[in-house]
C-alpha positions as CSV (number, residue, x, y, z in Angstrom):
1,X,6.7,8.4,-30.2
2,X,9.3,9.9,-28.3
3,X,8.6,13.2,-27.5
4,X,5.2,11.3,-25.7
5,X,7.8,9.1,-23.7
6,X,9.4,12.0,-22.9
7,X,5.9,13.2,-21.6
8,X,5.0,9.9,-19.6
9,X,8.4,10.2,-17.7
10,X,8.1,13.4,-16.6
11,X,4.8,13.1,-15.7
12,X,5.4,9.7,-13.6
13,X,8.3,11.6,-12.1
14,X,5.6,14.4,-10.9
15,X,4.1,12.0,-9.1
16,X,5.8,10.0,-8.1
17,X,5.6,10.5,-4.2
18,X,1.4,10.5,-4.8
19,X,1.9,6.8,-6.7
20,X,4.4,5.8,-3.6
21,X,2.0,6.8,-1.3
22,X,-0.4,4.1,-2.7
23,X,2.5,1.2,-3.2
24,X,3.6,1.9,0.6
25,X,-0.2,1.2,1.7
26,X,-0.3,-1.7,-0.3
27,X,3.0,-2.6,1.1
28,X,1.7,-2.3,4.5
29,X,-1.6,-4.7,3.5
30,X,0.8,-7.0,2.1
31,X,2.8,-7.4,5.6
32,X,-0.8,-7.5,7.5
33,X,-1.5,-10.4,5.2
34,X,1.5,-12.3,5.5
35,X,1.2,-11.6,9.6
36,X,-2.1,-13.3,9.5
37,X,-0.8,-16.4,7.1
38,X,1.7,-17.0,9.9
39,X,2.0,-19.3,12.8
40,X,2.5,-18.4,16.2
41,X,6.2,-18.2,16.6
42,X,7.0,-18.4,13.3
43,X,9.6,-16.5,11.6
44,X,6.5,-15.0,9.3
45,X,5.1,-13.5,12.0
46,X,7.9,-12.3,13.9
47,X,9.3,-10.1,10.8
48,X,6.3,-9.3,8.4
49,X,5.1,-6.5,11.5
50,X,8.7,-4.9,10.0
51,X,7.3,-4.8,6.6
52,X,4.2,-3.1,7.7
53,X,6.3,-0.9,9.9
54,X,8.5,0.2,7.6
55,X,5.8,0.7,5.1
56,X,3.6,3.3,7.4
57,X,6.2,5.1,8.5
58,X,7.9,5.9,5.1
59,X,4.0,6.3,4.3
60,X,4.2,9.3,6.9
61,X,7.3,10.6,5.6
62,X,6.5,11.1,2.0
63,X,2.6,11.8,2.5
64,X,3.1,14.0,5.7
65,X,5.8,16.4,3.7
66,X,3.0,16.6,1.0
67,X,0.5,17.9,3.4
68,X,2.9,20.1,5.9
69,X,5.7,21.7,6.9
70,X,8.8,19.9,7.8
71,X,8.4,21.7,11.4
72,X,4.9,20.6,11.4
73,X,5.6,17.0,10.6
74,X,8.4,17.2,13.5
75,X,5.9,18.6,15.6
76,X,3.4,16.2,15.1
77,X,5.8,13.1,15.8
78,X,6.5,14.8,18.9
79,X,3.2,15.5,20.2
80,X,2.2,12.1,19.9
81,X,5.0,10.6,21.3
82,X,5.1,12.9,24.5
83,X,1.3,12.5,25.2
84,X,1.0,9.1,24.1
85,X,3.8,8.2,26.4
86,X,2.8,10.3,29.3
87,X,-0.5,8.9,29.3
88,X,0.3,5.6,29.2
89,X,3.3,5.9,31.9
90,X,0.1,7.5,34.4
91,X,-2.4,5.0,33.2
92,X,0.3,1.5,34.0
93,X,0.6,3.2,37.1
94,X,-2.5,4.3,38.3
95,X,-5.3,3.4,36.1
96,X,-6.5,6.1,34.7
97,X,-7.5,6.8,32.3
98,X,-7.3,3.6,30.0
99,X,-7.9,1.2,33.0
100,X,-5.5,-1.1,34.6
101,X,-3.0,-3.1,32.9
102,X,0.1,-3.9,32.5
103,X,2.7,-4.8,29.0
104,X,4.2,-8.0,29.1
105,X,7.9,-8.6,28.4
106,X,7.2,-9.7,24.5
107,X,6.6,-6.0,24.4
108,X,10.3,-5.0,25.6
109,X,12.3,-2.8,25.6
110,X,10.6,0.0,26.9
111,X,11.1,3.6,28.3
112,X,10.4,3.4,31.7
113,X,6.7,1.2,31.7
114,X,5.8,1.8,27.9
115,X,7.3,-0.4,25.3
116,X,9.4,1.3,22.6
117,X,7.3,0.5,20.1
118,X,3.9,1.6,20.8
119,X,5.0,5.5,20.0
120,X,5.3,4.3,16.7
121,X,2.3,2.8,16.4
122,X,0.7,6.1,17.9
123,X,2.5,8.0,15.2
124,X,1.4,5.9,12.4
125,X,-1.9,5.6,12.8
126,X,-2.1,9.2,14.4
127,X,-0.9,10.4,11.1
128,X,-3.4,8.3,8.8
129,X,-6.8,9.4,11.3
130,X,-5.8,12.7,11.4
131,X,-5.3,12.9,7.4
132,X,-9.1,10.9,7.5
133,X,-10.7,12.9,9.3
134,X,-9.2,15.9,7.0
135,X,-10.3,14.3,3.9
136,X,-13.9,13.1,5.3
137,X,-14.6,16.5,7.0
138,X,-13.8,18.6,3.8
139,X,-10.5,19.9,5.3
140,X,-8.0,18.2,2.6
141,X,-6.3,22.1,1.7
142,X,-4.8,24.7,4.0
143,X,-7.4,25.2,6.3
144,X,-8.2,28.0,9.3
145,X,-11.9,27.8,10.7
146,X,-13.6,26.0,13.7
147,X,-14.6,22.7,11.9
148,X,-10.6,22.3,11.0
149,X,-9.2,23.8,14.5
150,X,-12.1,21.7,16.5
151,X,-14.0,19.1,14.4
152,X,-10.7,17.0,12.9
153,X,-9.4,16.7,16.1
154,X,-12.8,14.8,17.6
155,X,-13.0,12.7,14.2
156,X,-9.4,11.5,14.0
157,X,-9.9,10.3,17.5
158,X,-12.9,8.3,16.9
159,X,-11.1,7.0,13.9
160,X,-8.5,5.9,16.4
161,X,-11.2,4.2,18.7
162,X,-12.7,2.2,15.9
163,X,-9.1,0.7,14.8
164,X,-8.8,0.1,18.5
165,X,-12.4,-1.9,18.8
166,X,-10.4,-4.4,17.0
167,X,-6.8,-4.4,17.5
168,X,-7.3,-4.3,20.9
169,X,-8.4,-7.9,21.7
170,X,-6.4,-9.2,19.5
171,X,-3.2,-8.0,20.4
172,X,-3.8,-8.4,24.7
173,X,-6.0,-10.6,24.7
174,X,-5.1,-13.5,22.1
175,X,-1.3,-12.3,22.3
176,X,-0.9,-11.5,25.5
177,X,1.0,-8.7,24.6
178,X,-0.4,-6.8,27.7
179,X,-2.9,-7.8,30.6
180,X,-5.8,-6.1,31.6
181,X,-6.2,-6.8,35.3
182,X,-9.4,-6.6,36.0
183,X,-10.7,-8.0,32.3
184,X,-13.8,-6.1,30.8
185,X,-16.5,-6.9,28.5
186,X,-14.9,-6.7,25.0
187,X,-12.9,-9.7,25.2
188,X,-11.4,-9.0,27.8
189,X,-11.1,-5.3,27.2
190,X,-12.4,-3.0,29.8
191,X,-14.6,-0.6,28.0
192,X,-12.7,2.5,30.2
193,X,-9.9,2.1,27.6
194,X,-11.5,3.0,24.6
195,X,-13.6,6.2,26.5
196,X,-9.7,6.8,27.5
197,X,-8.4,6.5,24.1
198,X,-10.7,8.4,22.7
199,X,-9.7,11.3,25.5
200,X,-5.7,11.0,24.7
201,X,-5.7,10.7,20.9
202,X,-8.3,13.6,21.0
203,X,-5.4,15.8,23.4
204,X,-3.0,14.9,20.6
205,X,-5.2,15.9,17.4
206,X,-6.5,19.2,19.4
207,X,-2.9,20.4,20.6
208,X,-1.6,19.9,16.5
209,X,-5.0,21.2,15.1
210,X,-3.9,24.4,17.4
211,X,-0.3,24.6,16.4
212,X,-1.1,23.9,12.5
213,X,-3.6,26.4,12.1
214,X,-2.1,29.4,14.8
215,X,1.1,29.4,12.3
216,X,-0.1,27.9,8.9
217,X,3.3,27.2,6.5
218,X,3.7,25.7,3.1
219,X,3.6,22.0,2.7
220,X,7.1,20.4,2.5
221,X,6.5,19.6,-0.9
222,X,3.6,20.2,-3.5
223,X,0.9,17.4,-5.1
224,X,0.4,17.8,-8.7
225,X,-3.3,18.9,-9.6
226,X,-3.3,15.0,-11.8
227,X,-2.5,13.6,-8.5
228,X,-4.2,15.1,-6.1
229,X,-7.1,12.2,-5.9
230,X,-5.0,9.4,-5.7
231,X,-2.5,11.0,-3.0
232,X,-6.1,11.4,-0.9
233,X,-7.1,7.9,-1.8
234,X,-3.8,6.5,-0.5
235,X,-5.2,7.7,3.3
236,X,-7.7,5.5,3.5
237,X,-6.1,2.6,2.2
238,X,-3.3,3.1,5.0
239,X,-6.1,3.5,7.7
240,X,-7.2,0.2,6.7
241,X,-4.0,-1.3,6.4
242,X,-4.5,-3.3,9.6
243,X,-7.9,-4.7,8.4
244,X,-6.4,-6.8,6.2
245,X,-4.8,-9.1,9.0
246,X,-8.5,-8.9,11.1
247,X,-10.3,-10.3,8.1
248,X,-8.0,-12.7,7.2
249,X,-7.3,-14.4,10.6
250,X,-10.7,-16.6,10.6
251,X,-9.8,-17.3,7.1
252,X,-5.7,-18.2,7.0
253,X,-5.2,-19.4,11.2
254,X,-5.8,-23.0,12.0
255,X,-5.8,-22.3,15.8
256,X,-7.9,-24.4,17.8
257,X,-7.1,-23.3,21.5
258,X,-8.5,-21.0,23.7
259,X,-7.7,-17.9,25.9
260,X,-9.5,-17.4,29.5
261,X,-12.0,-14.4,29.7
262,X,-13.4,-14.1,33.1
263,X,-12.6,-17.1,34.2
264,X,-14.1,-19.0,31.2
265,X,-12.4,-20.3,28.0
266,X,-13.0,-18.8,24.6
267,X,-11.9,-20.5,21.2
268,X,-9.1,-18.2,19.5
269,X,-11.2,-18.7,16.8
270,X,-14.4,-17.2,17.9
271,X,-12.6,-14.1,18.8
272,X,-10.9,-13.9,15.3
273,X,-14.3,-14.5,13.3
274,X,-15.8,-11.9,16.2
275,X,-13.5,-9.2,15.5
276,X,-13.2,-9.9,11.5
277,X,-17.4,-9.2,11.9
278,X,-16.5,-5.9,13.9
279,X,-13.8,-5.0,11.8
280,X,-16.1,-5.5,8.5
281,X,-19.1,-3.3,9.4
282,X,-17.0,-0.8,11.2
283,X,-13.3,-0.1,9.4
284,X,-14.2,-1.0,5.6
285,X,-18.1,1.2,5.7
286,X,-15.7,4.2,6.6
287,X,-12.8,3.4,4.3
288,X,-15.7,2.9,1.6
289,X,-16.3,7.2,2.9
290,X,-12.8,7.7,2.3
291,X,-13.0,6.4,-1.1
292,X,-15.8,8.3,-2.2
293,X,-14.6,11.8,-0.5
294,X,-11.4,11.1,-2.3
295,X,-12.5,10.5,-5.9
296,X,-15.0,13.9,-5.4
297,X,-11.7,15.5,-5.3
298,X,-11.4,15.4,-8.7
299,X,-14.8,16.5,-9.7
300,X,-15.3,20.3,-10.4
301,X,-17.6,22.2,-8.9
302,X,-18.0,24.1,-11.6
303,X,-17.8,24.0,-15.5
304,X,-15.8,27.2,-15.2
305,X,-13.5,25.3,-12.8
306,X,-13.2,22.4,-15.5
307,X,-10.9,25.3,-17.6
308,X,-8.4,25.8,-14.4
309,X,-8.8,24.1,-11.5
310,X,-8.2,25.7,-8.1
311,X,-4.3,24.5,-7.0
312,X,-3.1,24.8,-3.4
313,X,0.2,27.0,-3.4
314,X,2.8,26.6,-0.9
315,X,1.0,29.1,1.2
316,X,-1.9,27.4,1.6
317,X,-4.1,30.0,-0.7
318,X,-5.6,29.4,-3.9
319,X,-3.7,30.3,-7.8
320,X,-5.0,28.7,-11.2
C-alpha cells in the first residue's frame, strides 16, 4: 500500500496547478453566488467581487504560465490594459466608439476617466475568451497558421460580446455603476457599445495572436498528458464564472423597485429574470461547447495514438 501512496502523491503533485485551475473557477462561481445572495449595500456584496477577483486572476497566473511564456503572459496583461484603457479614455470623451457615457464615482479611483478596476476585468476575462476561443477553434497546442493568427482573435472577441450582452445592464444600468447618456435599446444599453466592444477586444486578441505566433516560446510551465483535459475544462468554467450571479439574481434578490429606461420605469426584477433568460441560451449553450471540445482532448485519434500519445514539449512541437 505504500509504494501506491507514494504514487497518488506524486501524481497529485503533477497536477496540481491543472486541479487548481478548476478549484480557482469554482472559487470564482462561489463569490458570483454569494454576490447574488447579497443585499444592496451589504457587506456580502461589497467583498464577495474580492473573492471572485482574487480567484480569476490567480486563475490567469497559474493557467496562463501553463499555456505561455512568462514574456508572453506580461505581454498580454499589457496589451489589454493599454488598449482597454486608451479606448475607453477616447470613448468617455468623445463617444466613439462604445457610445457615450460616463463611470460614476462608485467606480473610483481611476486613472485619468477609467476606473482602476475595469483593466482587470479586461484582463480576466480577456485571458479566459482568448483561451475559448483556443480550445473551441482546435488551437489548444503551439499553434502558427491563419485560423490561430486570424480566427482566435474574432472568436475571443465575440466571446467577450456575449459576456457583455449580460453584464452590461446589470452593472450600468441596475447599479448605476456608469451612465449611458443617451440610453439604447438593451436596457438601457446603446447597441454601439457592443459593435464597439467587439472592435477593441478584437484589437487586443489580433495584436497578441501576432506577437505569440511571430516569436513562438515554451510555455512557462508544462501540463501533464493525465491533465491535459481537465486544465482545458477549467476554461470554460472560468468563462462562465459570472453566469452564476446572472442566473441566480431572479432566484436569491427580493428587490421590488425599479430603474428608469427612457423615461419609463422597469422592475429590477424584470431585468434580472431578462438577462438570467439571455444569459441561459447564450453563455451556458457555448460553455456546454467548451465542455465537449475539452473532454475530446482526451480521446485519440488513433489506436496507434492510444500506445503514446502526442505531448506538447516546451517548444511547442510534438515528442511521445
Amino acid at each position: 500500500m505504500r509504494p501506491r501512496r507514494h504514487a497518488w502523491g506524486r501524481a497529485l503533485g503533477r497536477l496540481g496547478g491543472v486541479a487548481a485551475c478548476v478549484g480557482l473557477g469554482l472559487a470564482a462561481w462561489v463569490g458570483n453566488a454569494l454576490y447574488a445572495l447579497g443585499d444592496p449595500g451589504s457587506l456580502l456584496k461589497e467583498w464577495s467581487p474580492a473573492l471572485v477577483a482574487g480567484a480569476m486572476i490567480a486563475f490567469l497566473v497559474v493557467h496562463g504560465r501553463r499555456l505561455h511564456s512568462g514574456r508572453q503572459l506580461f505581454l498580454f496583461v499589457l496589451t489589454v490594459f493599454l488598449v482597454g484603457w486608451f479606448f475607453e479614455t477616447v470613448s468617455v470623451m468623445t463617444g466613439f466608439p462604445f457610445g457615450d457615457y460616463h463611470y460614476t464615482g462608485i467606480m473610483a479611483p481611476f486613472i485619468g476617466h477609467v476606473p482602476v478596476f475595469v483593466m482587470p476585468a479586461y484582463c480576466v476575462m480577456g485571458y479566459a475568451s482568448w483561451s475559448f476561443a483556443r480550445l473551441l477553434l482546435a488551437r489548444t497546442d503551439a499553434a502558427d497558421d491563419a485560423v490561430f493568427r486570424f480566427g482566435v482573435p474574432v472568436i475571443a472577441a465575440m466571446l467577450m460580446v456575449v459576456w457583455d450582452l449580460s453584464m452590461d445592464p446589470l452593472r450600468a444600468t441596475v447599479e448605476g455603476r456608469w451612465v449611458w447618456l443617451d440610453g439604447g435599446p438593451h436596457f438601457g444599453v446603446p447597441l454601439a457599445n457592443f459593435f464597439g466592444w467587439a472592435l477593441v477586444t478584437w484589437i487586443m486578441f489580433q495584436l497578441f495572436a501576432l506577437v505569440v505566433s511571430s516569436s513562438p516560446e515554451q510555455p512557462a510551465r508544462l501540463v501533464e498528458p493525465g491533465g491535459r483535459r481537465l486544465y482545458w475544462l477549467s476554461v470554460p468554467l472560468v468563462w462562465t464564472a459570472f453566469a452564476g450571479e446572472y442566473l441566480l439574481n431572479p432566484v436569491l434578490s427580493g428587490r421590488v423597485d425599479a430603474v428608469v429606461i427612457d423615461g419609463a420605469g422597469v422592475p429590477v426584477a424584470e431585468i434580472f429574470a431578462s438577462v438570467a433568460l439571455l444569459t441561459a441560451t447564450t453563455m451556458l449553450p457555448l460553455a456546454a461547447l467548451g465542455v465537449l471540445a475539452a473532454i475530446r482532448l482526451g480521446v485519440p485519434a488513433s489506436d496507434d495514438d492510444e500506445a503514446g500519445a502526442l505531448v506538447p514539449d516546451r517548444a511547442g512541437g510534438d515528442r511521445r
